[in-house]
C-alpha positions as CSV (number, residue, x, y, z in Angstrom):
1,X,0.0,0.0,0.0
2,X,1.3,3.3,-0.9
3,X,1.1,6.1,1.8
4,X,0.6,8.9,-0.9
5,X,-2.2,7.0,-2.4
6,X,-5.3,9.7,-1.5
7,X,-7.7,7.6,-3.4
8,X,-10.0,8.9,-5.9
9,X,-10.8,11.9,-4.0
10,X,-6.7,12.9,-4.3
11,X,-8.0,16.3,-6.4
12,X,-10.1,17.4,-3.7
13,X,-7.8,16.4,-0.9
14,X,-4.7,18.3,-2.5
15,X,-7.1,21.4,-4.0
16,X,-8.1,22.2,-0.1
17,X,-4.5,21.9,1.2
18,X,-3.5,24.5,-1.2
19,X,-6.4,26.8,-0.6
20,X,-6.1,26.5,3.3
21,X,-1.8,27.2,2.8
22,X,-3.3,30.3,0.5
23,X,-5.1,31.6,3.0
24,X,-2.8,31.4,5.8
25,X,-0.2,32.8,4.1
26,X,-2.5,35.1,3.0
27,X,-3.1,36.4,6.3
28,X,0.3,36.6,7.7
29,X,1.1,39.1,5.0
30,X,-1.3,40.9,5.8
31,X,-0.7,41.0,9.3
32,X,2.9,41.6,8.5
33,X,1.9,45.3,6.4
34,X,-0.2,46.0,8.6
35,X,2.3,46.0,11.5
36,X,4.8,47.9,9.2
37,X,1.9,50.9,8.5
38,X,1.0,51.2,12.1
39,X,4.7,51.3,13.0
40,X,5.2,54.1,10.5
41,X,2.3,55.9,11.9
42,X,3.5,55.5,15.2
43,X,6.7,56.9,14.8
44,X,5.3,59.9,12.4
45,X,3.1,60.5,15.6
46,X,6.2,60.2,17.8
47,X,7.9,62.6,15.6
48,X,4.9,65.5,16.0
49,X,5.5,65.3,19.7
50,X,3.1,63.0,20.1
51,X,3.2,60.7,22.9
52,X,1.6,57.2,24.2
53,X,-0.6,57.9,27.3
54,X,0.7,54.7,28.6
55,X,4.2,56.5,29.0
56,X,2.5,59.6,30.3
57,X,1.6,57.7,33.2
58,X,4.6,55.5,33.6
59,X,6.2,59.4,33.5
60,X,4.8,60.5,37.2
């Protein structure tokens, strides 16, 4: 018996594997530029003089 052998449903089985790895990887780009942007935004605020009211408080 073969261990790759996926039967007659082997389209299906590999078609969903490459969707689901599609999407995932998908998403952790996503999550990945949208980290970069709010970085950049951050430090653009930063740069106005603009400061994180969590360090306002840890300030006092």
């Amino acid at each position: 018996m073969d261990p790759f052998d996926l039967g007659p449903h082997a389209g299906f089985i590999v078609a969903c594997y490459i969707i689901t790895f599609s999407v995932v990887a998908a998403v952790i780009g996503w999550v990945l530029i949208d980290r970069a942007q709010l970085n950049a935004a951050l430090k653009e605020l930063e740069d106005q003089g603009i400061t994180r009211a969590s360090n306002k408080q840890n300030a006092s």
